[in-house]
C-alpha positions, 0 to 999 in steps of 0.5 A: 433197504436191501437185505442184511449181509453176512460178513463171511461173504465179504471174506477175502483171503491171499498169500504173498511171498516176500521177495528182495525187491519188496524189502528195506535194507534191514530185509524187512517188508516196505510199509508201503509195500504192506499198504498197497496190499491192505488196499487190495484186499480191502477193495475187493472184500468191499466189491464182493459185499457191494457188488459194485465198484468202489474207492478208498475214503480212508485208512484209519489206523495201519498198526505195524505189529511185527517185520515180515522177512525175505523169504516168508509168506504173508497171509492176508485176510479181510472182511467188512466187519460195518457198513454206512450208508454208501461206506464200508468199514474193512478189517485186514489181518496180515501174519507171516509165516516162516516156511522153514520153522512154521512160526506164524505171527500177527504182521499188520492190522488195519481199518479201511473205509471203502465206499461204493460207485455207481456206474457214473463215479457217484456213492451207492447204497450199500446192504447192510453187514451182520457178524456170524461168530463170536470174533466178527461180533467183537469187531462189528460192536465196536464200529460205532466207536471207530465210526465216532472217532472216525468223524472226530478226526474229520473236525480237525482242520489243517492250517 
C-alpha cells in the first residue's frame, strides 16, 4: 500500500468574480453555475492527491447556504478530507465576498466523491490521506458516517 498523504497536499484554492451572465433574474448565482465549479476544485484537488486522472462517482450533498451577487467574489476552497480504495472523498467550501464592505460569508459546502483512472479508464488505487490540524481531523473522523450513508443510499433502488 502506498504511503499516507496529507491532506494539505490536496488543498485547492480560487477566485470567481461573479458576472451577469452566471446569475438568475434575482442576480444571484445559478446553482449549476456553483456546480460546475464544485466539480472543478473537486477534480483537481483529487488529481493532486492521486496524481492521476479521475471521474466523478457522486455529489452527496450540495448544501446552498447563502446567494452570492453580481459583483462578489467567491472563493473556492477543497480538499480531500477521506480516501477508499480507488475513491476520494472531497470537501469544498465557497464564501463570497463582497468587494466593497469586505462582508464574506459561508456560500456552498459540499461533498464529492472522485475516483482515480489508470491510463486504460480503469480504477486505480489510491494512497491513503491523513488530517494535519484540528478542522481536517473533524472532517476526516466523520467520513465513515459519510461513507455508511453513502452506501445506504446506494440499496435504494429506483422503479
Amino acid at each position: 500500500m502506498a504511503e499516507a498523504i496529507p491532506m494539505s497536499r490536496s488543498r485547492t484554492k480560487t477566485t470567481k468574480l461573479v458576472m451577469p451572465p452566471d446569475t438568475n433574474h434575482h442576480g444571484t448565482i445559478f446553482g449549476g453555475q456553483v456546480l460546475a465549479y464544485l466539480d472543478e476544485m473537486s477534480a483537481i484537488a483529487s488529481m493532486k492527491h492521486a496524481g492521476a486522472a479521475v471521474v466523478t462517482a457522486s455529489i452527496d450533498s450540495v448544501d446552498f447556504v447563502s446567494p452570492a451577487r453580481v459583483g462578489d467574489v467567491l472563493e473556492i476552497e477543497a480538499v480531500v478530507c477521506s480516501t477508499g480504495r480507488t475513491s476520494m472523498e472531497v470537501f469544498v467550501q465557497v464564501h463570497s465576498v463582497d468587494i466593497v464592505t469586505g462582508a464574506r460569508k459561508l456560500t456552498t459546502e459540499s461533498f464529492v466523491t472522485m475516483v482515480a483512472m489508470d491510463e486504460e479508464n480503469k480504477p486505480t488505487p489510491v494512497a491513503p490521506v491523513y488530517p494535519e490540524t484540528k478542522a481536517e481531523k473533524a472532517l476526516f473522523d466523520k467520513a465513515p458516517a459519510r461513507r455508511a450513508n453513502r452506501q445506504e443510499r446506494q440499496q435504494i433502488k429506483h422503479s
